[in-house]
KOLMAR-866902 format. One record per residue: residue in three letters; x, y, z of N, C-alpha, C, O in turn. Coordinates in steps of 0.2 Angstrom, whole numbers, padded with zeros to 4 digits, always signed. Example, Ala and Ser with C-alpha at 12.3 -4.5 7.8 and 13.67 -1.06 7.14 Angstrom:
REM residues 2
ALA+0066-0028+0039+0062-0022+0039+0066-0016+0039+0071-0017+0042SER+0064-0011+0035+0068-0005+0036+0064+0000+0039+0067+0006+0040
This chain:
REM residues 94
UNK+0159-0306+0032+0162-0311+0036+0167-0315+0032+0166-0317+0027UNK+0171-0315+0035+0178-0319+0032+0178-0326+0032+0176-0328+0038UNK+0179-0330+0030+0180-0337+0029+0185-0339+0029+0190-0337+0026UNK+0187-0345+0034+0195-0347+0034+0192-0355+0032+0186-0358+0031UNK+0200-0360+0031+0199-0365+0031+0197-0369+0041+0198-0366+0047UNK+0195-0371+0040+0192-0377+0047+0199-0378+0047+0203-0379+0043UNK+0201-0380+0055+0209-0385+0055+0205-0389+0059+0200-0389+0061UNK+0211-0394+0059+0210-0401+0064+0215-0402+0068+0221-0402+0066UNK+0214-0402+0072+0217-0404+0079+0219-0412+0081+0216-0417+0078UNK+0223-0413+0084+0225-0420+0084+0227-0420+0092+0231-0415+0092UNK+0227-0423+0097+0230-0423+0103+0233-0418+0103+0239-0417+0101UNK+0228-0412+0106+0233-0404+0106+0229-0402+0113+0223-0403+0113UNK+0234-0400+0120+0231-0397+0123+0232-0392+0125+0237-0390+0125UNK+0226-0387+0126+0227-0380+0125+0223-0376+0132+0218-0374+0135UNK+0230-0374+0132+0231-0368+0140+0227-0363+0139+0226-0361+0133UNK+0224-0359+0143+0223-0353+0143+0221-0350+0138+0220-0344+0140UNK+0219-0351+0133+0219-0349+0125+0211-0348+0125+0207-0351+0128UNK+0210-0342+0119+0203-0341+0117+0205-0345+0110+0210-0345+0107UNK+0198-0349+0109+0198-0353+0103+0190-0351+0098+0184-0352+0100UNK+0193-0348+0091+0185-0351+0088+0182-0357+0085+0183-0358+0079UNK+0179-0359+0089+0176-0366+0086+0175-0370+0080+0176-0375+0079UNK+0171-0365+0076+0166-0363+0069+0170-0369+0064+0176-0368+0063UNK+0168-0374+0062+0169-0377+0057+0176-0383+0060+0177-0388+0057UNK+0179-0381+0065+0186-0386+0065+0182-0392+0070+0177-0394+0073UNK+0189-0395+0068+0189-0405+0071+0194-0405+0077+0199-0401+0076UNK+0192-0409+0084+0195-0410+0089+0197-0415+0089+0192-0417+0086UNK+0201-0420+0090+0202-0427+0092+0206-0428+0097+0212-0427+0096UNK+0205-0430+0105+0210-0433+0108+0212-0426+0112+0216-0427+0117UNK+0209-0420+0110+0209-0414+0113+0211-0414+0120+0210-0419+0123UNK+0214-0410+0124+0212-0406+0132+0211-0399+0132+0216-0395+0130UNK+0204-0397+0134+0206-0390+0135+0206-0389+0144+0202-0392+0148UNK+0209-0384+0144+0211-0383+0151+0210-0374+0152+0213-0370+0149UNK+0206-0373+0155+0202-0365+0156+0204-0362+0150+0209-0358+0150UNK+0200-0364+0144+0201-0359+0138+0194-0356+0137+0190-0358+0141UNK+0193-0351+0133+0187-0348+0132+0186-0350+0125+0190-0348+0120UNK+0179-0355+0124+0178-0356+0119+0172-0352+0114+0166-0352+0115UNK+0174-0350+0109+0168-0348+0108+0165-0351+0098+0167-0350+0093UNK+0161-0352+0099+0156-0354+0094+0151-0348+0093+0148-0344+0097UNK+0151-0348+0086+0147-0340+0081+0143-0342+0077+0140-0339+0074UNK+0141-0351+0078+0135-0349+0073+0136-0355+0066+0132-0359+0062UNK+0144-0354+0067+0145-0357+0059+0144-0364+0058+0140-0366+0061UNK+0147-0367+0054+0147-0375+0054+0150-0377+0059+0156-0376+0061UNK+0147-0381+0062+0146-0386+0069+0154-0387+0070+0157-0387+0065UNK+0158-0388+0074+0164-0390+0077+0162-0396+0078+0156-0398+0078UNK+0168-0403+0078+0166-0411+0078+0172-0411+0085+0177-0409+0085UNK+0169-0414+0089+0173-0416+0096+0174-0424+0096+0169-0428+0095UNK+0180-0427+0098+0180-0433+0098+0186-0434+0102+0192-0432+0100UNK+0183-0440+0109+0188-0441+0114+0191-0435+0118+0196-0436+0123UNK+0188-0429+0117+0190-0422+0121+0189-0423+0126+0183-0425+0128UNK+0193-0420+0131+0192-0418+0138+0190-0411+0142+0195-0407+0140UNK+0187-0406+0146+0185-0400+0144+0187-0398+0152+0185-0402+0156UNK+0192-0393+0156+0192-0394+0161+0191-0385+0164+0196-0380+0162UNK+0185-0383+0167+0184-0376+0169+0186-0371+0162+0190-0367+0162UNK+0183-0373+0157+0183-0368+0151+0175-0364+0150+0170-0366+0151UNK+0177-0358+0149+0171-0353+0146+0168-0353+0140+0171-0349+0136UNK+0161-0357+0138+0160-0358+0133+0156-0353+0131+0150-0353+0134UNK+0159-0346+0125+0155-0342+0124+0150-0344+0116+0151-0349+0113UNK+0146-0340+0116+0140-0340+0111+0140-0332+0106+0137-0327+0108UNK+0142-0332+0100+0140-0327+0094+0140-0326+0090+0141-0331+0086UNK+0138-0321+0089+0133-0318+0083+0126-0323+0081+0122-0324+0085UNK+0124-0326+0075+0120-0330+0075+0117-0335+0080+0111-0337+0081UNK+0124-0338+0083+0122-0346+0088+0121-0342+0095+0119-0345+0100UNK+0122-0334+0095+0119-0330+0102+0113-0330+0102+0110-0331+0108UNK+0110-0328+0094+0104-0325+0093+0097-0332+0093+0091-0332+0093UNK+0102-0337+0092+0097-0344+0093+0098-0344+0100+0093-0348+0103UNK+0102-0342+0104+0100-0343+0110+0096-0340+0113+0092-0342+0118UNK+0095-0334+0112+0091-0329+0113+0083-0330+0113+0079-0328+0118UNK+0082-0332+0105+0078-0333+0102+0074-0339+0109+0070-0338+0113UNK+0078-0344+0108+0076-0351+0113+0073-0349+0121+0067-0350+0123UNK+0077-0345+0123+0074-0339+0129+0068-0338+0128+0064-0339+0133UNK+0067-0334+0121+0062-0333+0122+0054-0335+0122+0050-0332+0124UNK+0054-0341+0116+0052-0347+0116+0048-0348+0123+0042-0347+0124UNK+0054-0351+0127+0054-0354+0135+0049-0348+0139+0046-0351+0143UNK+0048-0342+0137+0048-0337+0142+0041-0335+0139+0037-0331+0142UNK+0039-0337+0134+0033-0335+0131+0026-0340+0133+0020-0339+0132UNK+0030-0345+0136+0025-0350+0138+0028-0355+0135+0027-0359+0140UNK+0031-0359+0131+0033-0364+0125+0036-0368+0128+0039-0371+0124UNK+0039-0368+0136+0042-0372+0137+0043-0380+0135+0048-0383+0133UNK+0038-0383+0135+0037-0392+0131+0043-0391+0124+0047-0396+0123UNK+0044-0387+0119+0047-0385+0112+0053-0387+0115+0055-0392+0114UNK+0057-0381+0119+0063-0381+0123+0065-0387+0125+0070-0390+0124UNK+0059-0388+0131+0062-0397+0134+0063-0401+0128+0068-0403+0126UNK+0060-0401+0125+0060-0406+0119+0067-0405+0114+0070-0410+0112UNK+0068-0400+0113+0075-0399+0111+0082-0402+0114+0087-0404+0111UNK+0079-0402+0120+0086-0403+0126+0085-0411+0126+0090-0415+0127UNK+0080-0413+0125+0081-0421+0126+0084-0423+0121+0089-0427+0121UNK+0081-0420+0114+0083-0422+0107+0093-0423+0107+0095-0428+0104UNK+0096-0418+0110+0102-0417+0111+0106-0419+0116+0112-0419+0116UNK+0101-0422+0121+0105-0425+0125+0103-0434+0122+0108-0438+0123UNK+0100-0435+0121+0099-0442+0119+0092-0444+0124+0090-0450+0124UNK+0089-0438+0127+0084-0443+0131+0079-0443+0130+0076-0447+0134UNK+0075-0439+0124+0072-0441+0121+0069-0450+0120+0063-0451+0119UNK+0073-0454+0122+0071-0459+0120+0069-0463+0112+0066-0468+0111UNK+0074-0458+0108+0074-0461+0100+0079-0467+0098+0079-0468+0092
């Protein structure tokens, strides 16, 4: 796997475009039906972004945790999984 630098984005709105996620900064973004896709790598940071009818894919590794989570959910473990989602949405209550 190759390594690039992360870019940062600053009030940039982006048409139609496939974008990889993996390590870059959004600020002040709009995406407008892009396909985004997230691999796993260092987190992308959103901030102020707007998101309108975009395709958000998942791969290689951050596929494989979803996967994984499926099957978690599917083995019986559901309470893990909710517990996950609340963690992330904030409803946990922490």
């Amino acid at each position: 796997m190759t390594s690039r630098k992360p870019d940062v984005h600053n009030a940039v709105t982006f048409n139609h475009e496939t974008l990889s996620l993996d390590g870059d900064s959004f600020t002040d973004c709009e995406f407008r039906k892009c396909r985004l896709i997230y691999a796993g790598g260092e987190a992308p940071m959103f901030s102020g972004c707007r998101f309108d009818d975009c395709d958000w894919r998942f791969e290689g590794p951050a596929a494989r945790t979803l996967e994984h989570l499926k099957a978690v959910w599917g083995a019986g473990a559901k309470p893990v999984v909710q517990g996950l989602i609340k963690e992330i949405t904030g409803a946990g209550g922490r």
